[in-house]
Structure formats: C-alpha cells, structure tokens
C-alpha positions as protocol buffer text, in pm:
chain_id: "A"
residue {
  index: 1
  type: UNK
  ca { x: 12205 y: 6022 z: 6428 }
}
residue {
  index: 2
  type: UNK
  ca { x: 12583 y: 6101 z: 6407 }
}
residue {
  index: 3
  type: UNK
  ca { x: 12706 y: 6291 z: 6717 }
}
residue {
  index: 4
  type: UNK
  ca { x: 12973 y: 6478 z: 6537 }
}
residue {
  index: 5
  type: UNK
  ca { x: 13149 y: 6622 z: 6901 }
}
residue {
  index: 6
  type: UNK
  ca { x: 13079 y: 6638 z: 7285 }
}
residue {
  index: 7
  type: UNK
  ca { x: 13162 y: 6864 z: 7522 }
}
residue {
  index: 8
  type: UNK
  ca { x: 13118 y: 6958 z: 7901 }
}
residue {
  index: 9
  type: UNK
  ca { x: 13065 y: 7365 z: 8002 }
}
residue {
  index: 10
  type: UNK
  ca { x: 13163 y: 7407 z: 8307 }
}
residue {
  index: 11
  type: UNK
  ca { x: 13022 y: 7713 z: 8510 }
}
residue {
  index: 12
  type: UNK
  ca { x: 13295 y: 7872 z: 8726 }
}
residue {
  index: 13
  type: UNK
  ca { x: 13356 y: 8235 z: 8905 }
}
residue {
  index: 14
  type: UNK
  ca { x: 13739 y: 8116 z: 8822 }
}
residue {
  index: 15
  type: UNK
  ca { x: 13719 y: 8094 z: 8454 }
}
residue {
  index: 16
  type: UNK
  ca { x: 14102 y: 8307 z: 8443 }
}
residue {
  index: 17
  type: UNK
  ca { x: 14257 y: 8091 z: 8653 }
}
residue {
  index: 18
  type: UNK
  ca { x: 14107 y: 7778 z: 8495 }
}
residue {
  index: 19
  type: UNK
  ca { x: 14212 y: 7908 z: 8142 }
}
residue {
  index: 20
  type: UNK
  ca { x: 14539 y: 7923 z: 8296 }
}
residue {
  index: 21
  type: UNK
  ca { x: 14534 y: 7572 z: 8469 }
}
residue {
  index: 22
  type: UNK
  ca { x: 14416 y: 7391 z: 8137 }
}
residue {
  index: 23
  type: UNK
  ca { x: 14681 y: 7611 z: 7924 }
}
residue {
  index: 24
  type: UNK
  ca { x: 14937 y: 7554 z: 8142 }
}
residue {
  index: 25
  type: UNK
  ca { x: 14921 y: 7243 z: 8211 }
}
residue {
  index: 26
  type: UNK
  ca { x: 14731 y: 7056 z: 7933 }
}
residue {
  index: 27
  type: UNK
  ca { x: 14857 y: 7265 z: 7598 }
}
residue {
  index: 28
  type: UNK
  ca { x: 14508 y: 7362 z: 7545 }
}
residue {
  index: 29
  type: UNK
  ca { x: 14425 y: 7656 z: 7290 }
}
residue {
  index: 30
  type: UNK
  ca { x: 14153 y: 7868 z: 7287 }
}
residue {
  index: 31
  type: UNK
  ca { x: 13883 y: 7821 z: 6976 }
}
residue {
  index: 32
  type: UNK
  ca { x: 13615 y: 8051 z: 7088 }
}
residue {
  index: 33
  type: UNK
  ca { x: 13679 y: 8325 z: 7328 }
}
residue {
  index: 34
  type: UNK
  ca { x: 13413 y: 8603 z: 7425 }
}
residue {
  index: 35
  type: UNK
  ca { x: 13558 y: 8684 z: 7768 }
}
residue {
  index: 36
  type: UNK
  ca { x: 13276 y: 8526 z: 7933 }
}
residue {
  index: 37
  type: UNK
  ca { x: 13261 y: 8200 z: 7792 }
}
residue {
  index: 38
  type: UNK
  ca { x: 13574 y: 8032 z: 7597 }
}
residue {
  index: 39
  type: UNK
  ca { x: 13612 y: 7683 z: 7452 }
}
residue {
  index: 40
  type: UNK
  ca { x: 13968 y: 7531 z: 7479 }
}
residue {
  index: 41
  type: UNK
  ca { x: 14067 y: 7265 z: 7258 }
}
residue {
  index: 42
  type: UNK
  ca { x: 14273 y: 6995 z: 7463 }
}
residue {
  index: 43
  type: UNK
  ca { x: 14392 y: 6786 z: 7150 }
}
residue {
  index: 44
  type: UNK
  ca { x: 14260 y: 6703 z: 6821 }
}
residue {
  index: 45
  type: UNK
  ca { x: 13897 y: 6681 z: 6902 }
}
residue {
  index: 46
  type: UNK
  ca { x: 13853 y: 6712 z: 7303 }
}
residue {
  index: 47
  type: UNK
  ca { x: 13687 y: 7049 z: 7400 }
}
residue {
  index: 48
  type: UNK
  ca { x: 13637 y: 7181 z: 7747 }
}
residue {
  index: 49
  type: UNK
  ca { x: 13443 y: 7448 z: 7792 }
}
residue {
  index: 50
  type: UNK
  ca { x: 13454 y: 7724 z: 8044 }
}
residue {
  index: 51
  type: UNK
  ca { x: 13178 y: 7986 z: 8155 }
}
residue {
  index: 52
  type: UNK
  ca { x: 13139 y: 8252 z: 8339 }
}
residue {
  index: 53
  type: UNK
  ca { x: 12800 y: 8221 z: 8582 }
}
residue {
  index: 54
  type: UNK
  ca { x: 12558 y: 8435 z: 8383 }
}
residue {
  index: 55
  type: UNK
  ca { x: 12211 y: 8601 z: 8569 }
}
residue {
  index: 56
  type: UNK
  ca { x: 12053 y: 8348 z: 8753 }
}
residue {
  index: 57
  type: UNK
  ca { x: 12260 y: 8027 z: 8705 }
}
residue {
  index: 58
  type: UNK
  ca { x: 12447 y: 7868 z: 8943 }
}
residue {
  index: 59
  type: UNK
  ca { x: 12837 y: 7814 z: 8929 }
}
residue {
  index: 60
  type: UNK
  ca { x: 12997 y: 7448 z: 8947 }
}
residue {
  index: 61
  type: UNK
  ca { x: 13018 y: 7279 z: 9270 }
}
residue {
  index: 62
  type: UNK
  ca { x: 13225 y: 6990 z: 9193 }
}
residue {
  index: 63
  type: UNK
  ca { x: 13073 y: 6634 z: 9122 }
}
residue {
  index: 64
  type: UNK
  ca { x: 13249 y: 6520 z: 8794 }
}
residue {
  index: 65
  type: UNK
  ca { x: 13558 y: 6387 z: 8690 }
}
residue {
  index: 66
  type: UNK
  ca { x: 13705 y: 6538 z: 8303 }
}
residue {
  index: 67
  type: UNK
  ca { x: 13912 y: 6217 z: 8254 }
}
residue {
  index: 68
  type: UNK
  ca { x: 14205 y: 6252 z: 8028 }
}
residue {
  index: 69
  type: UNK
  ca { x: 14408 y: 5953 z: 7862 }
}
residue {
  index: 70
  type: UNK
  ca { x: 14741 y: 6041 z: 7800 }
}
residue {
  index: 71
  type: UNK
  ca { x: 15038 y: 5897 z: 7658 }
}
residue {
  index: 72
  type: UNK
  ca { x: 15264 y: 5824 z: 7995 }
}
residue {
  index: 73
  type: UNK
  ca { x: 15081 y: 5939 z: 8275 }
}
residue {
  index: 74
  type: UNK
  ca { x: 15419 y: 5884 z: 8538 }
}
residue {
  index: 75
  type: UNK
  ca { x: 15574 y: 6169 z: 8272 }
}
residue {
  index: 76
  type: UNK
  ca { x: 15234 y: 6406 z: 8348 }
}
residue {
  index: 77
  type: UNK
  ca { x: 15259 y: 6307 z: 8733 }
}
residue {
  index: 78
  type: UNK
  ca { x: 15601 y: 6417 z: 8721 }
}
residue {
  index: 79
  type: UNK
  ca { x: 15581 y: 6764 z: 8518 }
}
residue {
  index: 80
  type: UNK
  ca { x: 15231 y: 6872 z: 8720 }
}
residue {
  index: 81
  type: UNK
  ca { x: 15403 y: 6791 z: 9038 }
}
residue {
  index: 82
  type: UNK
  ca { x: 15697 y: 7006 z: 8925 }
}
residue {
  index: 83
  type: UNK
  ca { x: 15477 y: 7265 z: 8848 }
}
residue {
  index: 84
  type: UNK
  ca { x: 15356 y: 7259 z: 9171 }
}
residue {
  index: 85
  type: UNK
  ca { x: 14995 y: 7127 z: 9147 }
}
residue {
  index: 86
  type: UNK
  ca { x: 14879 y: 6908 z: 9475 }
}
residue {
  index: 87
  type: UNK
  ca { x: 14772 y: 6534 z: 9391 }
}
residue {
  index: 88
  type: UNK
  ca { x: 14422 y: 6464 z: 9487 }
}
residue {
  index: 89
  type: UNK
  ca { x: 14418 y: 6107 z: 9374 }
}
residue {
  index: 90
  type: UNK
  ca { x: 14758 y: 5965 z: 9407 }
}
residue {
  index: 91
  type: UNK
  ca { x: 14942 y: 5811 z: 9108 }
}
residue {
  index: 92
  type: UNK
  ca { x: 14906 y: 5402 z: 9090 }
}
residue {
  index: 93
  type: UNK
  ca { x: 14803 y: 5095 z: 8894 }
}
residue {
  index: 94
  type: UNK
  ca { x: 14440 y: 5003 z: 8930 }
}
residue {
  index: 95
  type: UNK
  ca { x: 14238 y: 4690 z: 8816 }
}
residue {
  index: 96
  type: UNK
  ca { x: 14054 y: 4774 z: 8627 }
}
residue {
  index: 97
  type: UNK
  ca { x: 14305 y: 4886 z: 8348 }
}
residue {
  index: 98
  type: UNK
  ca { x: 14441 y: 5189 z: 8418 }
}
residue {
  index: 99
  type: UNK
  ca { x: 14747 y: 5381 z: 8588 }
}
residue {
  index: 100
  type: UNK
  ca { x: 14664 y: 5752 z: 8671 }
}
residue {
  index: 101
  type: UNK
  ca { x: 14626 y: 6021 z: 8916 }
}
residue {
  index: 102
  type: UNK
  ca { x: 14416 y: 6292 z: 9015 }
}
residue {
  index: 103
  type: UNK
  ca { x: 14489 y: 6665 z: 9072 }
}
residue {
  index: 104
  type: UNK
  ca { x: 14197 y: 6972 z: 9082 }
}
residue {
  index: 105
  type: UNK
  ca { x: 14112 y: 7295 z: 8875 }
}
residue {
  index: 106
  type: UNK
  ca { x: 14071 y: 7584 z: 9011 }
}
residue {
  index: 107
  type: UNK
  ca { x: 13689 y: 7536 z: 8915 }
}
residue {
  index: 108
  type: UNK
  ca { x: 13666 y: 7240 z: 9149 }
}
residue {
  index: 109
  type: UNK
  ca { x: 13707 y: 6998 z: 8889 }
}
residue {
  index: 110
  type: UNK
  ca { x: 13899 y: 6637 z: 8902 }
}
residue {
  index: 111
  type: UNK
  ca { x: 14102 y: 6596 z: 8608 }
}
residue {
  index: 112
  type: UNK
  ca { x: 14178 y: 6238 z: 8616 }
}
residue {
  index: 113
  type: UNK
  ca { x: 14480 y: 6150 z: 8412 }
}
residue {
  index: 114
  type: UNK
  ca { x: 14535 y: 5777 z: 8289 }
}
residue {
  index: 115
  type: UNK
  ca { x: 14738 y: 5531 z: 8041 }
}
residue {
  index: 116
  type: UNK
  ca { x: 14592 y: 5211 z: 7958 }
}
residue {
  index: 117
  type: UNK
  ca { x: 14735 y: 4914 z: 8178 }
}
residue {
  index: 118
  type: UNK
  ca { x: 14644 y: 4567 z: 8101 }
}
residue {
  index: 119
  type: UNK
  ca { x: 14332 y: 4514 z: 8360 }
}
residue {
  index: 120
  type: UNK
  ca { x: 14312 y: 4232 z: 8640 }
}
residue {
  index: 121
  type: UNK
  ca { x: 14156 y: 3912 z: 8565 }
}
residue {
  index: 122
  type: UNK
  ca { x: 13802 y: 4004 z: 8748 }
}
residue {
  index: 123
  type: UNK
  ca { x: 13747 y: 4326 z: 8523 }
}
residue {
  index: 124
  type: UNK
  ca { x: 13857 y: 4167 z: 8222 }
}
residue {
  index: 125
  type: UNK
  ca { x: 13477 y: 4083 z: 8191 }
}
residue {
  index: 126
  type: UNK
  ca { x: 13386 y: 4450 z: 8195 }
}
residue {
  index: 127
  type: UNK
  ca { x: 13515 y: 4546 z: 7864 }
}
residue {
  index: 128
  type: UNK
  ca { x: 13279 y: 4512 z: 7596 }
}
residue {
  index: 129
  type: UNK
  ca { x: 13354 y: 4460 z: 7207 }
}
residue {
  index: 130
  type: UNK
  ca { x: 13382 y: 4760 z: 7038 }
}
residue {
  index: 131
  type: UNK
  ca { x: 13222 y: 4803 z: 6675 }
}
C-alpha cells in the first residue's frame, strides 16, 4: 500500500479563529471550505484540517503536538512573537536534534516549530537509516 497523504482533523468550537491563526501565521490556504469543515494547505503537501463539532461528537481537548519543520525557526520565533502570540515552549537547542519553540491555537493545539540541529552524542543512536 502507498499512503498517498496524511492528515489530522481537528474538532474545535474555534474553527474562525483557528483559520485565522494558521493563515496568519503559517501562509496556509484554504483547499476545501464548506463553512463547517475546511482543509488548509500549510505547504506543498502538509494539510491540517479543521472541523466544526458536528451532533454528538466531542470537540478537541488538547493532547497533540502538529509539529512543523521550518526553515529558521529563530526567524518564526521572532515574527510570531511580533505578532503577538505567547510562547508555550520557549525557543532553545535540544539534544536530540532540534532548535524550536512552542506557541498554541486557538483550538488548544501545540504547534511545535523546529530546524534541524546536529543532535548530542547520546541521541545520535536514535536516528534510524532511512530507505
């Protein structure tokens, strides 16, 4: 099996102002919009959906991280803070390869953004050869 594309939906009562965060802040564009439920593209083949809480399901409550690798993540850290946006997880260097930062959507979501940082000796390990 080929999986062609993967996405997360997430269910939110704040699916305006969530548009707006990922729009505003991430360039994303809407592919699919019925009012209720939209998709936004974040980049060439990212998705992130949005939805509405239809009868009888329950919205998001928080529990996952939509981590995003960007090109510079100080430059991000510096235009989101700009913008206003609190930090939720502060911007540093962490062993395990990465230097990023955290900030919230108005769903309740952490959007973790990262660069790729050359990982400390006791994660080095960790990574796994890619095919």
């Amino acid at each position: 099996m080929k999986i062609e594309s993967a996405s997360i939906t997430v269910v939110t009562a704040q699916l305006a102002e969530a548009r707006r965060f990922y729009q505003q802040h991430f360039a994303a564009r809407p592919l699919f919009d019925c009012g209720w439920y939209v998709v936004l593209r974040l980049s060439n083949r990212q998705e992130l959906c949005l939805m509405e809480p239809q009868q009888g399901m329950v919205p998001f409550n928080g529990g996952i991280f939509l981590n995003i690798r960007v090109e510079d993540a100080d430059v991000l850290h510096k235009n989101l803070m700009a913008a206003g946006l609190a930090v939720a997880i502060p911007l540093d260097d962490h062993p395990w390869g990465d230097r990023g930062f955290g900030v919230v959507d108005p769903a309740g979501v952490m959007v973790y953004c990262h660069h790729a940082i050359a990982p400390a000796a006791e994660f080095e390990p960790f990574f796994l050869p890619q095919d």
